[in-house]
Backbone as JSON Lines, residues from 0, in Angstrom:
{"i":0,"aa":"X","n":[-138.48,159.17,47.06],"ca":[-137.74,160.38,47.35],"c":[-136.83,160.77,46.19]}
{"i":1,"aa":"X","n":[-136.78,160.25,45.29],"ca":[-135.64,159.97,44.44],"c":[-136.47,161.73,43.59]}
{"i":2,"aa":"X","n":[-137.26,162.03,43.57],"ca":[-137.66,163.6,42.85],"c":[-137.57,164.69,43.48]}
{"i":3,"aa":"X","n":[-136.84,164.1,44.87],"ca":[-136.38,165.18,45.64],"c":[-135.08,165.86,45.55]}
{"i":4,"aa":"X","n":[-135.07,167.64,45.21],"ca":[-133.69,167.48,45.07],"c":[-133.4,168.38,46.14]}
{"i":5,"aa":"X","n":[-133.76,168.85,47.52],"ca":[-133.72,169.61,48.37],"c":[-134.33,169.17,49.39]}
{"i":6,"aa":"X","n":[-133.6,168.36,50.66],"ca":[-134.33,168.78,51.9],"c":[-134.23,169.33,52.69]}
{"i":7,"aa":"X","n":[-134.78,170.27,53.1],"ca":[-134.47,171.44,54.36],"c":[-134.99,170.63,55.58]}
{"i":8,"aa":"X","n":[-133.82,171.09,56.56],"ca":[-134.15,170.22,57.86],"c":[-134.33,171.74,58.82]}
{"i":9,"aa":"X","n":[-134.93,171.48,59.72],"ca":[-135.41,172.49,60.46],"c":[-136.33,172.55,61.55]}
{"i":10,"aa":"X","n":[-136.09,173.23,62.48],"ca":[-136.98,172.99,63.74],"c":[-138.38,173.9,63.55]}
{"i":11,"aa":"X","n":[-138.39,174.93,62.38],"ca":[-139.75,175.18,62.1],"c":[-139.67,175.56,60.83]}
{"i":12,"aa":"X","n":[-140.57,174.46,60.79],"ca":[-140.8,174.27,58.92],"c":[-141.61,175.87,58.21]}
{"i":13,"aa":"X","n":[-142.43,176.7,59.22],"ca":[-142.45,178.02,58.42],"c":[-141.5,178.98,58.1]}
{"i":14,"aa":"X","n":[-140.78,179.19,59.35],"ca":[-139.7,180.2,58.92],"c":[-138.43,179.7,57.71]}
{"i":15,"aa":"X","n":[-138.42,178.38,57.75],"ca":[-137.16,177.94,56.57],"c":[-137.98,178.02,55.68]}
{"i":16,"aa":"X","n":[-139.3,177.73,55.06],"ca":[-139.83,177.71,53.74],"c":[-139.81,179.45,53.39]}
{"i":17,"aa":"X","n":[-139.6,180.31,54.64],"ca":[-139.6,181.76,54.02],"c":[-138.28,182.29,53.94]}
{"i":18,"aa":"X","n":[-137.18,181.38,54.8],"ca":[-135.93,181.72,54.68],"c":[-135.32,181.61,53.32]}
{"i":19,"aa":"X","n":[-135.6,180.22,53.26],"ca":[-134.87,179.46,51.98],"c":[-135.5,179.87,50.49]}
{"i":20,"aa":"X","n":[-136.78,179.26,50.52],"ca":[-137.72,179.9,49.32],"c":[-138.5,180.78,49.15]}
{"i":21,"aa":"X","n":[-138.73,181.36,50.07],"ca":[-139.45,182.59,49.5],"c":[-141.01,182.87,49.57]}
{"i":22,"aa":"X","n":[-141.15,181.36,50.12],"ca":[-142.46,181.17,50.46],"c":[-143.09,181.25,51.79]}
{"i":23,"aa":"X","n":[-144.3,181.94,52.22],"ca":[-144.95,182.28,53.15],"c":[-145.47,181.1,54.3]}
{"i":24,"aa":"X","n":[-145.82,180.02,53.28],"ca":[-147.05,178.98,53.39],"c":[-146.3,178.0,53.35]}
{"i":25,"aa":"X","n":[-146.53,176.43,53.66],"ca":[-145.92,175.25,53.83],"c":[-146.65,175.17,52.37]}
{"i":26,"aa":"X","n":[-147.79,175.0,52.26],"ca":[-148.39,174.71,50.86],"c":[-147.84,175.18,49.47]}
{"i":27,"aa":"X","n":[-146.77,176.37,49.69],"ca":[-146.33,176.76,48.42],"c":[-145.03,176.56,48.46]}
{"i":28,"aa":"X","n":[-144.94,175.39,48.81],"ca":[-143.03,174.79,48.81],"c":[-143.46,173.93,47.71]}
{"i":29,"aa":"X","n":[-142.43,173.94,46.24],"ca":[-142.28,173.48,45.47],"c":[-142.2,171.91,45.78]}
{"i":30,"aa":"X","n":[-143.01,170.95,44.61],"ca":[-142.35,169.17,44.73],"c":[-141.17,168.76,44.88]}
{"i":31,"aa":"X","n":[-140.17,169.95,44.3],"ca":[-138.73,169.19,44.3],"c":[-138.11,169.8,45.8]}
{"i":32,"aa":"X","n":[-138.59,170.12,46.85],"ca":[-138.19,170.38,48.19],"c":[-139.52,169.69,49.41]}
{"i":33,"aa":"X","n":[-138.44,169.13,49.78],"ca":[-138.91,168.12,51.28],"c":[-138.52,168.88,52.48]}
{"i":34,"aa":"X","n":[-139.39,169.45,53.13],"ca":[-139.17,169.99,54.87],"c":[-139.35,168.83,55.5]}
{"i":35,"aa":"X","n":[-138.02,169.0,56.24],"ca":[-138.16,168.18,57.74],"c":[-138.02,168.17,58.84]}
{"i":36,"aa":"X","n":[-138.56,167.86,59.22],"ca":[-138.63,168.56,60.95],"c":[-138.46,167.42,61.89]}
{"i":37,"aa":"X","n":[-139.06,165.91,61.84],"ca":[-138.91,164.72,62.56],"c":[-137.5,164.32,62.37]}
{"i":38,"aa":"X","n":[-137.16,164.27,64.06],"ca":[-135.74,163.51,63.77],"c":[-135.65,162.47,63.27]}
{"i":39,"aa":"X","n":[-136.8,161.19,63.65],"ca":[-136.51,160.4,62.97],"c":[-136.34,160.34,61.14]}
{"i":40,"aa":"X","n":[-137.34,161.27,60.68],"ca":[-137.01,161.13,59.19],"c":[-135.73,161.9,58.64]}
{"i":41,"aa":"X","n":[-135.23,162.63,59.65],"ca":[-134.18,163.4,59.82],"c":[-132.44,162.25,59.45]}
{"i":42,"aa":"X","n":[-133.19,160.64,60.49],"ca":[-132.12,160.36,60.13],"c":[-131.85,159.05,59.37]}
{"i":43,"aa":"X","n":[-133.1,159.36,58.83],"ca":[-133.3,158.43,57.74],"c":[-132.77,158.86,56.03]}
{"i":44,"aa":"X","n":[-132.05,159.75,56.21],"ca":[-132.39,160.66,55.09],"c":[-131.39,159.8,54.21]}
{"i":45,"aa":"X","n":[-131.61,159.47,52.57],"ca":[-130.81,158.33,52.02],"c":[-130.05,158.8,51.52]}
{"i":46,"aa":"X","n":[-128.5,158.19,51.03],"ca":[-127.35,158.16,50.58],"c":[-127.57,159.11,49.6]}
{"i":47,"aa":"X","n":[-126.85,160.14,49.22],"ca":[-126.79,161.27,47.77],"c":[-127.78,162.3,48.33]}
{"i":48,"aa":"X","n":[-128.46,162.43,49.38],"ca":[-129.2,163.6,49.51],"c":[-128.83,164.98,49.45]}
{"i":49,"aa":"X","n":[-129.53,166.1,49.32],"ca":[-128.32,167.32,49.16],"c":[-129.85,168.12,50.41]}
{"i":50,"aa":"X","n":[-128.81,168.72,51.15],"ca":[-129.75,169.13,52.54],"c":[-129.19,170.31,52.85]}
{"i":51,"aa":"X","n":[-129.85,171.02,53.62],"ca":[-129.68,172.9,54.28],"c":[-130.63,172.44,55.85]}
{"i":52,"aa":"X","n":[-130.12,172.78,56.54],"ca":[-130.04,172.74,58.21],"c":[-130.81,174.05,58.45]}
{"i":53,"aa":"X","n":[-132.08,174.72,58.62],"ca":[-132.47,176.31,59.35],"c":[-132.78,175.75,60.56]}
{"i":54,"aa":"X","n":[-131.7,176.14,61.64],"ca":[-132.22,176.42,63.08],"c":[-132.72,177.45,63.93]}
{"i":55,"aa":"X","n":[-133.97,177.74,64.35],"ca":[-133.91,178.65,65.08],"c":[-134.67,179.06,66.56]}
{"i":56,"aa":"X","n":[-134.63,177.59,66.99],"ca":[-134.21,177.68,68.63],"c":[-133.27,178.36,69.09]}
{"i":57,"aa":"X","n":[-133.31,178.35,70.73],"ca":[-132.1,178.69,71.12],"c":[-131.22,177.68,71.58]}
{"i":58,"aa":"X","n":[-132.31,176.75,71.78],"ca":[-130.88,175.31,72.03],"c":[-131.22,174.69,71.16]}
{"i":59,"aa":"X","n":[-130.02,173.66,71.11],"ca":[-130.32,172.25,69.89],"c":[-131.53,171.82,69.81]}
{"i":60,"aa":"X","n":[-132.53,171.51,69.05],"ca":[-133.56,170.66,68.94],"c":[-133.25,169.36,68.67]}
{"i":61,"aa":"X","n":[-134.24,168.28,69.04],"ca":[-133.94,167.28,68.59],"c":[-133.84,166.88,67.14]}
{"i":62,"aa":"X","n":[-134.18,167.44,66.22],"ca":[-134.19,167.84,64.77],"c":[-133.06,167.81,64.31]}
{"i":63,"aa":"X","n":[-132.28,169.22,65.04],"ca":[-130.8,169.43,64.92],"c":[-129.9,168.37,65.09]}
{"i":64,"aa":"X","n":[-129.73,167.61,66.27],"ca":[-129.49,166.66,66.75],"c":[-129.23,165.72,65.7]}
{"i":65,"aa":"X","n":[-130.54,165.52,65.18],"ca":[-130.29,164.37,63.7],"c":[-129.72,164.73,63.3]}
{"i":66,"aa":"X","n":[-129.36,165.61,62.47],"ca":[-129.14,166.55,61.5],"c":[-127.46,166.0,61.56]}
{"i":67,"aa":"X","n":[-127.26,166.86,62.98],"ca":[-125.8,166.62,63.13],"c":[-125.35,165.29,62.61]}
{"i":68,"aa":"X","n":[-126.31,164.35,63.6],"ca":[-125.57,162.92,63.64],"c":[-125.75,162.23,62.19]}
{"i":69,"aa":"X","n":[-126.67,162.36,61.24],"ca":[-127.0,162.07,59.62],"c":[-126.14,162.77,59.17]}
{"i":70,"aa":"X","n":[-125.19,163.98,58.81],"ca":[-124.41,164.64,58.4],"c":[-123.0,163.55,58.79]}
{"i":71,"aa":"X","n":[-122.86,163.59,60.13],"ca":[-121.65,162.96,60.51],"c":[-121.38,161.22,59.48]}
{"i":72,"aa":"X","n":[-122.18,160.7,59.63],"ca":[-122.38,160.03,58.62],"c":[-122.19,159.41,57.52]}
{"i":73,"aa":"X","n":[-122.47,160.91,56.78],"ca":[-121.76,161.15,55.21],"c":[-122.86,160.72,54.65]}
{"i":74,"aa":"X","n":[-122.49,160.63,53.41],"ca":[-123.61,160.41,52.23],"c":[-124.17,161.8,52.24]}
{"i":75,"aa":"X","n":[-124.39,162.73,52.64],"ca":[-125.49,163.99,52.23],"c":[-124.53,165.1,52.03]}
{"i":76,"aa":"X","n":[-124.83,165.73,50.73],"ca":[-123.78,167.15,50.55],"c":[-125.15,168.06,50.44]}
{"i":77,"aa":"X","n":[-124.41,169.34,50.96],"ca":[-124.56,170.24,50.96],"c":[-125.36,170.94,49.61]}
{"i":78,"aa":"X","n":[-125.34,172.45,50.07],"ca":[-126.06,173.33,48.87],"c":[-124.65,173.81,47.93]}
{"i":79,"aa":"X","n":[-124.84,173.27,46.87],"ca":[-123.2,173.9,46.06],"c":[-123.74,175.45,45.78]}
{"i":80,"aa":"X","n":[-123.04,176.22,45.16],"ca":[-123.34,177.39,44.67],"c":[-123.93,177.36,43.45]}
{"i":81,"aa":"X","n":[-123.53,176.6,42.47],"ca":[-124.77,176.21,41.25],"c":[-126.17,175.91,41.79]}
{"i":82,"aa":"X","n":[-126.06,175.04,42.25],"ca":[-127.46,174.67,43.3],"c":[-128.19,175.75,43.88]}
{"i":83,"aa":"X","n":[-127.44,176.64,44.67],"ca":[-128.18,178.28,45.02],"c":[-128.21,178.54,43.86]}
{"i":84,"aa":"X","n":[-127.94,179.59,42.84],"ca":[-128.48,179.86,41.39],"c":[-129.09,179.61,40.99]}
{"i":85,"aa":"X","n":[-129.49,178.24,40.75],"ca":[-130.76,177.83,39.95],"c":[-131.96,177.91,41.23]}
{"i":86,"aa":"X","n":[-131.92,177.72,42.71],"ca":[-132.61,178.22,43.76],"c":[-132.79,179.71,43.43]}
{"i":87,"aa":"X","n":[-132.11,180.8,43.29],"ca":[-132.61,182.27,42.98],"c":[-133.21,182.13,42.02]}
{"i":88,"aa":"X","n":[-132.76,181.21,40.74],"ca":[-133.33,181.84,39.41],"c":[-135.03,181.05,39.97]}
{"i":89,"aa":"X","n":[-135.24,180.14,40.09],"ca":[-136.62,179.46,40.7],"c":[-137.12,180.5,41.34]}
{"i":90,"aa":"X","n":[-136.72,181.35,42.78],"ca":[-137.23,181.89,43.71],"c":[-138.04,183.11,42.63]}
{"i":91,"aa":"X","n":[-137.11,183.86,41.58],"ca":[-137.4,185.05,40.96],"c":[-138.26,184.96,39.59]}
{"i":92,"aa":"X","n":[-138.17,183.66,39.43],"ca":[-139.14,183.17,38.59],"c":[-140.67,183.45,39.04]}
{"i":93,"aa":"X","n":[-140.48,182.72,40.21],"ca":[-142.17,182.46,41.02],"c":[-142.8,184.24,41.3]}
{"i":94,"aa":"X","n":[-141.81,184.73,41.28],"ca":[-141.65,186.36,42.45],"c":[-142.67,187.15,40.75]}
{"i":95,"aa":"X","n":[-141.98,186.63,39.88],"ca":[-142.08,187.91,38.53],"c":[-143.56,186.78,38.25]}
{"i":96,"aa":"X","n":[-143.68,185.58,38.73],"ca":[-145.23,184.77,38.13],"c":[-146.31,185.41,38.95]}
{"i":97,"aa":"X","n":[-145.98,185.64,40.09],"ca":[-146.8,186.18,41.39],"c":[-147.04,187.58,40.91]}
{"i":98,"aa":"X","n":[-146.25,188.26,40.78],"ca":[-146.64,189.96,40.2],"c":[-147.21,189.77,39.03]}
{"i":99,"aa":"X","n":[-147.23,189.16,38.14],"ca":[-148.01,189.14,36.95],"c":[-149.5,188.86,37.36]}
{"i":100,"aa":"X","n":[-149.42,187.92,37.85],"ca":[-150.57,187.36,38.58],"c":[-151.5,188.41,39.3]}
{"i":101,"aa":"X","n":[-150.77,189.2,40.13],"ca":[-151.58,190.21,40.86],"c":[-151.56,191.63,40.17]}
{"i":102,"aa":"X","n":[-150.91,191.43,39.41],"ca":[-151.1,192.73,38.09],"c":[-152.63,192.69,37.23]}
{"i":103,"aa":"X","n":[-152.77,191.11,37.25],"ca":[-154.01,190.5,36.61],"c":[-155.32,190.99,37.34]}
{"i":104,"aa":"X","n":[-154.91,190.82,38.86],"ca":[-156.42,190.44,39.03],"c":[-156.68,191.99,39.71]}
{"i":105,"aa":"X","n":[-155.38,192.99,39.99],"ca":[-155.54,194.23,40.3],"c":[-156.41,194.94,39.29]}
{"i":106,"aa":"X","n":[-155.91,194.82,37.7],"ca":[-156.31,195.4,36.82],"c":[-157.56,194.84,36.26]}
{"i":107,"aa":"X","n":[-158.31,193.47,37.22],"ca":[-159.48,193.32,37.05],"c":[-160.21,193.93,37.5]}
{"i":108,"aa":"X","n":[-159.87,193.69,38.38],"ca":[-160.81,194.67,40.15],"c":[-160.94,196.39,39.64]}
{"i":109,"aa":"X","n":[-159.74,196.95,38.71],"ca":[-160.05,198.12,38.62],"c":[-160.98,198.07,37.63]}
{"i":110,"aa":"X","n":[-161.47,197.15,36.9],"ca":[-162.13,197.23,35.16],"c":[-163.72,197.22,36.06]}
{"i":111,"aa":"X","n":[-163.3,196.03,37.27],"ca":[-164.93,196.5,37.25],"c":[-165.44,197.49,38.14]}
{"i":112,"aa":"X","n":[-164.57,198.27,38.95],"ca":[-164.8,199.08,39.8],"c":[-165.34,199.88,39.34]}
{"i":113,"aa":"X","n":[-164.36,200.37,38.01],"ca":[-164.66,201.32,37.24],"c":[-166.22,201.49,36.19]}
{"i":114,"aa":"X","n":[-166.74,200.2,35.91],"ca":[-167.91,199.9,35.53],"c":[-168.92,199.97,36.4]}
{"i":115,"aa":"X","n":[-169.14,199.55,37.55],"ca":[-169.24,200.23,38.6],"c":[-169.58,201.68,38.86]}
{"i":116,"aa":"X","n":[-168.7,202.05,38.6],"ca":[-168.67,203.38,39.14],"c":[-169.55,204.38,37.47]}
{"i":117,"aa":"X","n":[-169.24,203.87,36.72],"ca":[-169.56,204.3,35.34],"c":[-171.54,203.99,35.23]}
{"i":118,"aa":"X","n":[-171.92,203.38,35.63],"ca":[-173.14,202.86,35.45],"c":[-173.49,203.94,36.35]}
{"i":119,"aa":"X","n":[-173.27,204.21,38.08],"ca":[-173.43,204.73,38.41],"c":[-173.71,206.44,38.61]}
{"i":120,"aa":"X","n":[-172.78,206.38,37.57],"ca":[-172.26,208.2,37.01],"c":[-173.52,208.31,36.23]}
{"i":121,"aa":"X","n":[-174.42,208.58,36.03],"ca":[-175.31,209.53,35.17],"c":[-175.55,210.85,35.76]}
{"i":122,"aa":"X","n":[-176.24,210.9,34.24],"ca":[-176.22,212.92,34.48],"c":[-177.15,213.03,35.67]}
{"i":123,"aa":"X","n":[-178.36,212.41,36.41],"ca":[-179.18,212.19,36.87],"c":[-178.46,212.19,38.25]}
{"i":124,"aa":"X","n":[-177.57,211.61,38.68],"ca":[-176.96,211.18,39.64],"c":[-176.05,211.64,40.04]}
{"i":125,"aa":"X","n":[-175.2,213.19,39.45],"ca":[-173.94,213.95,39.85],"c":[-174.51,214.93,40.05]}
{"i":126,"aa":"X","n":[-174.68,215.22,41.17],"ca":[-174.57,216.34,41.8],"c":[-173.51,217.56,41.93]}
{"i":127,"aa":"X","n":[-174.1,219.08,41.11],"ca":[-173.15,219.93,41.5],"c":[-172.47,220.3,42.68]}
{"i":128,"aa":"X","n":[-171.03,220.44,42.91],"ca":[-170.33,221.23,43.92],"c":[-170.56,221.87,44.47]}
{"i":129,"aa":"X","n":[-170.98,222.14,45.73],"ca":[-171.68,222.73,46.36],"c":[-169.74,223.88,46.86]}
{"i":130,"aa":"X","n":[-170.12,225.45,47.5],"ca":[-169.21,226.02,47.57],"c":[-169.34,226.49,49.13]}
{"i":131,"aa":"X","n":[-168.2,226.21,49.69],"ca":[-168.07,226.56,51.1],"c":[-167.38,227.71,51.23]}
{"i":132,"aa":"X","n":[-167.95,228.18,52.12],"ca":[-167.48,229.87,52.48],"c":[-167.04,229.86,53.64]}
């Protein structure tokens, strides 16, 4: 665990991976963030951890529960505000990699649409405008 520098505890691991990071998918949560959802690993969580709590039941989960009682505890701090910052600058990183990304494969899709459509275009094959009255 020691390459972990974020664990989000939470009673549903999709909505905090879209709360917190930005991400849609459990699969696109970065290595350096651990979701957790089992109380027990909840209260296992080791000395120096730095953790964020998303609840969103309407009563306590047993999740929460840990949470509380591993917090009470000690040993685990919080999200500092440096810690969020370099979390935005990460989040807006991925955000401007993702638009590049789909800038890519948009402006593929148009190269061949357009080839496509170009092969298709002969003089043979355009038909004049017909005029409605």
């Amino acid at each position: 665990m020691a390459d972990i520098r974020l664990f989000i505890l939470t009673d549903n691991p999709r909505d905090a991976a879209l709360d917190v990071l930005g991400v849609s998918t459990l699969i696109d949560v970065p290595d350096f963030v651990r979701i957790v959802s089992d109380p027990a690993q909840i209260a296992r969580l080791p000395d120096g951890a730095r953790g964020i709590g998303r609840w969103y039941g309407a009563h306590r989960s047993m999740a929460e529960l840990a949470w509380i009682d591993r917090r009470a505890m000690g040993g685990i701090s919080g999200v500092s505000s440096a810690f969020q910052d370099r979390l935005n600058e990460w989040k807006a990183a991925r955000r401007a990699e993702e638009a590049a990304l789909l800038r890519q494969i948009l402006a593929g899709e148009a190269r061949a649409t357009f080839a496509v459509v170009a092969q298709a275009a002969t003089p043979e094959t355009i038909k004049p405008r017909q005029k409605w009255s």
